[in-house]
SEMILO-38406 format. One record per residue (C-alpha): residue number from 1; residue in one letter; x negated, y negated, z. Coordinates in nm, 4 decimals. Each point is the difference from the previous one (the first is absolute). Layout:
% SEMILO-38406
[rec NUM, A, [X, Y, Z]]
...
***
This chain:
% SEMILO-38406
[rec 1, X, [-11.7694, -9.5381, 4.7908]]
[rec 2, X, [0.1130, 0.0133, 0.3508]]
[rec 3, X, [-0.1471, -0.0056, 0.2962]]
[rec 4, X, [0.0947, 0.3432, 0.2618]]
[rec 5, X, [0.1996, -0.1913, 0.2508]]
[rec 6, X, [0.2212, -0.2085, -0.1994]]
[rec 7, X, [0.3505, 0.0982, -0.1113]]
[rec 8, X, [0.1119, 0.3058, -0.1643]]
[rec 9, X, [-0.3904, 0.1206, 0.0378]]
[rec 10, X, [-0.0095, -0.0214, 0.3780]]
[rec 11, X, [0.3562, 0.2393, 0.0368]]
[rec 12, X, [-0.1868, 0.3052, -0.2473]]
[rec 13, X, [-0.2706, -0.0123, 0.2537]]
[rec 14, X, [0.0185, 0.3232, 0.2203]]
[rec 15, X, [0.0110, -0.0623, 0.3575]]
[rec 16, X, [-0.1862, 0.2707, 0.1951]]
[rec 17, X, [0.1988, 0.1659, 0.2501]]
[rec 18, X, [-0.2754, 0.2868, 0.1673]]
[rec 19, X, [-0.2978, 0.1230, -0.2204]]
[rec 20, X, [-0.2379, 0.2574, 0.2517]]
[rec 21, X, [-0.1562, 0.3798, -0.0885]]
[rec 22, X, [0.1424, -0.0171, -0.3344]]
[rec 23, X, [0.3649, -0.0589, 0.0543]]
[rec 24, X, [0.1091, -0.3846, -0.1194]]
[rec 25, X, [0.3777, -0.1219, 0.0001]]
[rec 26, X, [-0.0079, -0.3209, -0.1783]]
[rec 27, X, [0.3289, -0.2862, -0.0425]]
[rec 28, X, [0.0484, -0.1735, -0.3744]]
[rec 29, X, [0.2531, -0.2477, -0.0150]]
[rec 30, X, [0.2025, 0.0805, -0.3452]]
[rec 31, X, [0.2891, -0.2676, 0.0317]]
[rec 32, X, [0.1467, -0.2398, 0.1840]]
[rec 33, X, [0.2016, 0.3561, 0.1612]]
[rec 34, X, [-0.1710, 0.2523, -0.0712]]
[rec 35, X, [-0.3345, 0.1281, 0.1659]]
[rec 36, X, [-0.1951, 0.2918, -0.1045]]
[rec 37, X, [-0.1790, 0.2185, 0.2956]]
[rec 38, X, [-0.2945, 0.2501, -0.1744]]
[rec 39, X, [-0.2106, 0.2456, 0.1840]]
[rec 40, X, [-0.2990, 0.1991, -0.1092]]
[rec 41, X, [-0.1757, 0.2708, 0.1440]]
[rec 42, X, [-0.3596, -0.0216, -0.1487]]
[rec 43, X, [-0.0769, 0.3483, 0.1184]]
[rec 44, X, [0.3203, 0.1928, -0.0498]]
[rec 45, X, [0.0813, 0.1304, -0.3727]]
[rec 46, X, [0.2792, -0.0682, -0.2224]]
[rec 47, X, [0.2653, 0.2322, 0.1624]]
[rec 48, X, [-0.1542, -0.0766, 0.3685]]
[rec 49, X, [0.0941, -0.3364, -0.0647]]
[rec 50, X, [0.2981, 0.0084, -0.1191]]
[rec 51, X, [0.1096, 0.1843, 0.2850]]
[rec 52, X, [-0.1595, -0.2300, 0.2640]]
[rec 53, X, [0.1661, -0.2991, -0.1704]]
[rec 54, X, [0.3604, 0.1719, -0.0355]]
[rec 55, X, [-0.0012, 0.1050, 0.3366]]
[rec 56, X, [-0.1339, -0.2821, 0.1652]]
[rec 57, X, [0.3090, -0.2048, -0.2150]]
[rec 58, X, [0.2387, 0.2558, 0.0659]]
[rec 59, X, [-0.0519, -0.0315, 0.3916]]
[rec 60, X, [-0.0704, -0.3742, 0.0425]]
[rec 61, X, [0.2579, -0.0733, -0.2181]]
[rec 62, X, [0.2981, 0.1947, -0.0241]]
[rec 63, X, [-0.0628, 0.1422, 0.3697]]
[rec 64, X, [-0.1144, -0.2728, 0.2131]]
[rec 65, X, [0.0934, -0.3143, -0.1858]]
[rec 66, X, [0.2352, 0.0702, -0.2711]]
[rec 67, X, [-0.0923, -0.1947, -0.2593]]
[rec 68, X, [0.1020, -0.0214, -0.3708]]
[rec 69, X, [-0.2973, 0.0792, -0.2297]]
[rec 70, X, [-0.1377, 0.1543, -0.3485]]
[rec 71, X, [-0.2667, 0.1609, -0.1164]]
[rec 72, X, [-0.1924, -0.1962, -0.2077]]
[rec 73, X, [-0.2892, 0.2189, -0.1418]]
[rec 74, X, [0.0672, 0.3775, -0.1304]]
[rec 75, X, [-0.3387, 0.0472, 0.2274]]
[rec 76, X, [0.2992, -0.0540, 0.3143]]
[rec 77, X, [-0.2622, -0.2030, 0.1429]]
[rec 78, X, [0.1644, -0.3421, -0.0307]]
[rec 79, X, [0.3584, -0.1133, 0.0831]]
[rec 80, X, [0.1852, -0.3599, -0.0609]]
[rec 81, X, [0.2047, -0.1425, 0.2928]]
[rec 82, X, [0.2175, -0.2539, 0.1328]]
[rec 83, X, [-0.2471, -0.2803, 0.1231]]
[rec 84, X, [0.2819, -0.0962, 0.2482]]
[rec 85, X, [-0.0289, 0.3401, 0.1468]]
[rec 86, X, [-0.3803, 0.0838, 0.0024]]
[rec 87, X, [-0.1148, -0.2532, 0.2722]]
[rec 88, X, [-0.2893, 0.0559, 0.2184]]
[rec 89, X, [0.1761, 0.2269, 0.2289]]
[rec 90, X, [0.0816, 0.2073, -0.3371]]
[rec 91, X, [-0.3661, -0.0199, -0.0348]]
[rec 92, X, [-0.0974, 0.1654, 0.2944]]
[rec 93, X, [0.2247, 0.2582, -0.0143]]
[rec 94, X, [-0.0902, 0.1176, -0.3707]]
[rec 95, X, [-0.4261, 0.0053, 0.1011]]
[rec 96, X, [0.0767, 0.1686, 0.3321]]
[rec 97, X, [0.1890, 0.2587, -0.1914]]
[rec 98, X, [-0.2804, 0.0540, -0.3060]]
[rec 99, X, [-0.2313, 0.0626, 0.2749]]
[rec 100, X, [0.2446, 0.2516, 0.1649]]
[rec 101, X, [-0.0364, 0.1510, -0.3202]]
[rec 102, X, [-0.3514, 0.0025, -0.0059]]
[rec 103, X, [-0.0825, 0.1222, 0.3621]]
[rec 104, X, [0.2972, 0.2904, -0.0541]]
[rec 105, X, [-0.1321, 0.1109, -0.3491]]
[rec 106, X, [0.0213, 0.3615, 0.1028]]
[rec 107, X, [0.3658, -0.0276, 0.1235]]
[rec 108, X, [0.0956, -0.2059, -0.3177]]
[rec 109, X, [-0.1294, 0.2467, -0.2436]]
[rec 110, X, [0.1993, 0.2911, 0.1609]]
[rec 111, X, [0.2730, -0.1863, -0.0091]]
[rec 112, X, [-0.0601, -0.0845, -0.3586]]
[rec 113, X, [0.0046, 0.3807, -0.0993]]
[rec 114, X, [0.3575, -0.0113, 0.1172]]
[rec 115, X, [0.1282, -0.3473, -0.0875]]
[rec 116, X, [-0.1907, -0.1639, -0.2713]]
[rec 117, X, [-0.1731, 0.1861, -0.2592]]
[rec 118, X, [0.2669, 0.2801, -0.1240]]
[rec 119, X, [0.3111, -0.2559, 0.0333]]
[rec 120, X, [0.1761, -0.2225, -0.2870]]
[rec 121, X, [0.2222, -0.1665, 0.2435]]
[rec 122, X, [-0.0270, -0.4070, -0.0361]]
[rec 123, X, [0.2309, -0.2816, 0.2174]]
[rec 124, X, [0.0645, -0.2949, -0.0936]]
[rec 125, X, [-0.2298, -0.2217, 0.2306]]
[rec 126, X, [0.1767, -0.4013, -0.1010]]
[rec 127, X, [0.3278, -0.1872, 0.0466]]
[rec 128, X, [-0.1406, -0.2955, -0.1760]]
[rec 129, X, [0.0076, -0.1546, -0.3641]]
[rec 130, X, [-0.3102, -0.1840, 0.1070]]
[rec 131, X, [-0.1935, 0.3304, -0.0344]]
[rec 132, X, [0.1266, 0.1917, -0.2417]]
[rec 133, X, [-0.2505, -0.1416, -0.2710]]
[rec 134, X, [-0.3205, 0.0951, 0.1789]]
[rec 135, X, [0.1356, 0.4091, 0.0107]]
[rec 136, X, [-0.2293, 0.1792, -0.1803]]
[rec 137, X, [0.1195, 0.3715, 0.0874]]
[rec 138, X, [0.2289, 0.1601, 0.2591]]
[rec 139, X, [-0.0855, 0.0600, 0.3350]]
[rec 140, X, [-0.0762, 0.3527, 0.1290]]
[rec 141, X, [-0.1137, 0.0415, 0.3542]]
[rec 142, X, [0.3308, -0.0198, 0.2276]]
[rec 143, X, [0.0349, 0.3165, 0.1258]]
[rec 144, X, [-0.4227, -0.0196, 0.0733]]
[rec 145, X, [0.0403, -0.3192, 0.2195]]
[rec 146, X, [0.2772, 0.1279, 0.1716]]
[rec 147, X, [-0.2406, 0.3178, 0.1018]]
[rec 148, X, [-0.2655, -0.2322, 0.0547]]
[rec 149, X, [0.2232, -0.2590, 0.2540]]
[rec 150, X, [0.0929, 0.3073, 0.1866]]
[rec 151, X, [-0.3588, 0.1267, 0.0548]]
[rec 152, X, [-0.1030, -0.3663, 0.0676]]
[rec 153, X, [0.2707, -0.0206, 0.2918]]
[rec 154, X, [-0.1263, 0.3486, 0.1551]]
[rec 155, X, [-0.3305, -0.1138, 0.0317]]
[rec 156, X, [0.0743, -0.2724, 0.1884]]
[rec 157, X, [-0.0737, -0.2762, -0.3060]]
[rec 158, X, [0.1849, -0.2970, -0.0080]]
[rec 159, X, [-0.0463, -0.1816, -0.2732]]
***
């Protein structure tokens, strides 16, 4: 038996990246290249969630940062990245934008009417092979974060 801390224990050990009011965005190391970033929303039901997670990736992301990820859970709650590309900076970005989501729930869920919930249109969300094993489904939510950004911008938010 191992002890947590040593070798290929210590890297399936989630590293917590903001947990307050029921909203927790947590860091698991999967590989040598690949990170997973997970957020929950203790308060929020299944569909709520899902929303608040695909926007939240959908704006820090594709909008902001432009990185190359995958879903990773049908629940759209968990996506595999490039560790090389989610550094602390990528950190801040993607908490600062799940709490956009959070204080501009009412905005979000219009939105959602329009962009999210009646639409079957995916995007491909990776460039690299590193990745491509960890996609569980296709992503759905571009169109959303784009709506989102926009609103963000107008009020000011910079993420």
């Amino acid at each position: 038996m191992s002890v947590m801390g040593d070798g290929e224990d210590a890297r399936r050990q989630p590293s917590l990246l903001y947990n307050r009011d029921g909203v927790i965005v947590r860091r698991l190391d999967l590989t040598a290249d690949v990170i997973e970033a997970e957020m929950e929303f203790l308060a929020a039901g299944f569909s709520d969630s899902a929303l608040y997670s695909v926007a939240a990736i959908s704006v820090a992301f594709q909008h902001r940062l432009r990185l190359n990820f995958v879903p990773t859970s049908h629940l759209l709650n968990r996506y595999a990245l490039l560790r090389a590309e989610f550094d602390a900076h990528a950190e801040k970005v993607l908490v600062r934008t799940v709490l956009a989501t959070q204080e501009h729930a009412a905005h979000l869920f219009l939105l959602a009417k329009k962009y999210f919930y009646d639409t079957t249109e995916t995007m491909e969300t990776n460039t690299s092979e590193a990745l491509r094993p960890f996609k569980k489904t296709d992503f759905k939510g571009q169109a959303l974060g784009e709506a989102f950004a926009a609103y963000l911008l107008e009020q000011g938010i910079e993420l």
